[in-house]
N, C-alpha and C positions, 0 to 999 in steps of 0.2 A: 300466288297460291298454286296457278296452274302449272307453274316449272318445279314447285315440290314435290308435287305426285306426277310427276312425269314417269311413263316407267311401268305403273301399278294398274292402269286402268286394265288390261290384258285381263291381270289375277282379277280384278274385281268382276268381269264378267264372271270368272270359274265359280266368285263367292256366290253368284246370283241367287242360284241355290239352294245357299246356305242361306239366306234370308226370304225365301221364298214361307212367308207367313199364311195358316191356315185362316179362312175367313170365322170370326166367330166373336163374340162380344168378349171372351177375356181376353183374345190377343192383344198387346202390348206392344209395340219397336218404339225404342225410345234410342236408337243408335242406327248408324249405317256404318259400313266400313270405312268411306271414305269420309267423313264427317270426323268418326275417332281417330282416323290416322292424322288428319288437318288440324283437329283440335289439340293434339297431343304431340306432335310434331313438328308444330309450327314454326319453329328455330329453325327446324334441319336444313339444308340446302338441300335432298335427294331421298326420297322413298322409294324404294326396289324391293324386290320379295326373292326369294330361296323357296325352291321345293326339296323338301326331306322324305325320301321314302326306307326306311331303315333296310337293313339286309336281312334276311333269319336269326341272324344269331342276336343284331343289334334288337328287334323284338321281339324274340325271347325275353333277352336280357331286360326291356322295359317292363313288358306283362311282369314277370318277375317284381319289378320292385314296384309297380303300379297293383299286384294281385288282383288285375284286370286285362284282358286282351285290347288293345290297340283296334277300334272301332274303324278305321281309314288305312288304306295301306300307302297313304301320303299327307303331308303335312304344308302349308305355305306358311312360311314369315316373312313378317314384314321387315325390312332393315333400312330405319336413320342413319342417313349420313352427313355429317357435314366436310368435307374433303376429304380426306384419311381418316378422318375420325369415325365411329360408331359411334351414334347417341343413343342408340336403342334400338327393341326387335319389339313383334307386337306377333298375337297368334291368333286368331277368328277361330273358335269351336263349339261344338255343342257337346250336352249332356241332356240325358233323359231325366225329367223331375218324375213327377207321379204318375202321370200320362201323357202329357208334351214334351217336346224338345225344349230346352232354354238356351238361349244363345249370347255366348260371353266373349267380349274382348279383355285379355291380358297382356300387358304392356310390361317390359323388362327394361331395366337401364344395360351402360355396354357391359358391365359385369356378370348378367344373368342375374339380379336380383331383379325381384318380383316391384312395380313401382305406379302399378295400376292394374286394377277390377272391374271392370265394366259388364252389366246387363243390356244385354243389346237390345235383345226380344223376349218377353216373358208371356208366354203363353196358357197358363196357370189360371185358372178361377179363381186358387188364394194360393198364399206361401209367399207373395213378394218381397218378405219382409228384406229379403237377402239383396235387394237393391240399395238398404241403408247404407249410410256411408263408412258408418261404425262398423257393419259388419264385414262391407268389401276393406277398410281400411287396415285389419288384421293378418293380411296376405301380403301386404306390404315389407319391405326387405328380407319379404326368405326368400329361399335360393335351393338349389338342390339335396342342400343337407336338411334342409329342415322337415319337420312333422308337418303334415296336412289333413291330420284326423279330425272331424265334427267332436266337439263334446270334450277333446283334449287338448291339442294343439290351437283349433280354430273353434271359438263359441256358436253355439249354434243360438238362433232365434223359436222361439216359443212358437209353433204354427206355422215351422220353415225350416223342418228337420230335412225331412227330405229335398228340397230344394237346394238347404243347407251341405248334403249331403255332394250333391251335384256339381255346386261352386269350386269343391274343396276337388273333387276330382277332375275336375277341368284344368285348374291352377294346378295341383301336383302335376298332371301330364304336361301340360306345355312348359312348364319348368324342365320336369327330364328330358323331352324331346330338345328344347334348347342346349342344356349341355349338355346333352350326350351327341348331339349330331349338328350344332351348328356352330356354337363356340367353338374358338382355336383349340386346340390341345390343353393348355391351361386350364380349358374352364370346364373339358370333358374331364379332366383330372380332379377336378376339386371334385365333379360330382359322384367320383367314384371313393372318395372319401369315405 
């Protein structure tokens, strides 16, 4: 297992951070980083990571279709490999629920579809409903073309609107940052479709 994540442990200090949980009886971690990369990877021969920091005009063009600004002015993926091959990308981010941060893992297969939803850390009093697996199981094979709206596209939970809300804009962003800036050509082409 240790020659998998060969490579990643660097970025996982960066994540530190990113998992740095306030102390408090709702807090939640039901994930680490490298836990879901082992868990979810575990075929690959090699995990390595990509830093993406878009240029001006590439976030623009994201806020744009995100009608959100870009919260980080850089991005790490994760990238499976097993030789030549790409098995997958994974993205570690948050969103703000009602007053905490929530912290999600999204796992793509090498296509850029969407192939896993993970709640890492939920820091919420209530609204966890969005850890169901019905719920995160909806995000499941879209890809850049598709809708990520609560209430249309993606069902929201009763008492998990806004958290609901949250899920859906973590998964649109790390979908378009993925192919607009790390897929080949191909896959920046499909998402400009």
């Amino acid at each position: 297992m240790k020659t998998k994540l060969k490579g990643i442990f660097t970025s996982l200090a960066l994540l530190a951070a990113f998992l740095a949980i306030p102390s408090g009886a709702e807090s939640q971690v039901f994930f680490t980083v490298r836990a879901l990369l082992a868990s979810h990877f575990q075929s690959s021969a090699h995990v390595s990571y990509v830093r993406v920091t878009p240029t001006p005009a590439q976030r623009a063009h994201l806020q744009e279709r995100l009608g959100q600004p870009l919260a980080k002015t850089s991005y790490t993926f994760f990238v499976a490999r097993s030789g030549d091959r790409v098995d997958g990308y994974a993205l570690f981010d948050e969103e703000r629920g009602q007053h905490e941060q929530i912290s999600f893992g999204v796992f793509f297969d090498a296509t850029g579809e969407v192939s896993r939803v993970e709640v890492m850390a939920y820091r919420e009093p209530y609204g966890d409903g969005i850890r169901s697996e019905r719920f995160r199981r909806q995000f499941v094979g879209r890809d850049a073309r598709s809708g990520f709206h609560p209430g249309s596209d993606i069902d929201s939970i009763s008492g998990s609107t806004i958290s609901a809300r949250s899920a859906c804009a973590v998964v649109e962003r790390a979908t378009l940052l993925l192919h607009e800036l790390v897929l080949p050509d191909d896959g920046r082409a499909l998402a400009r479709r």
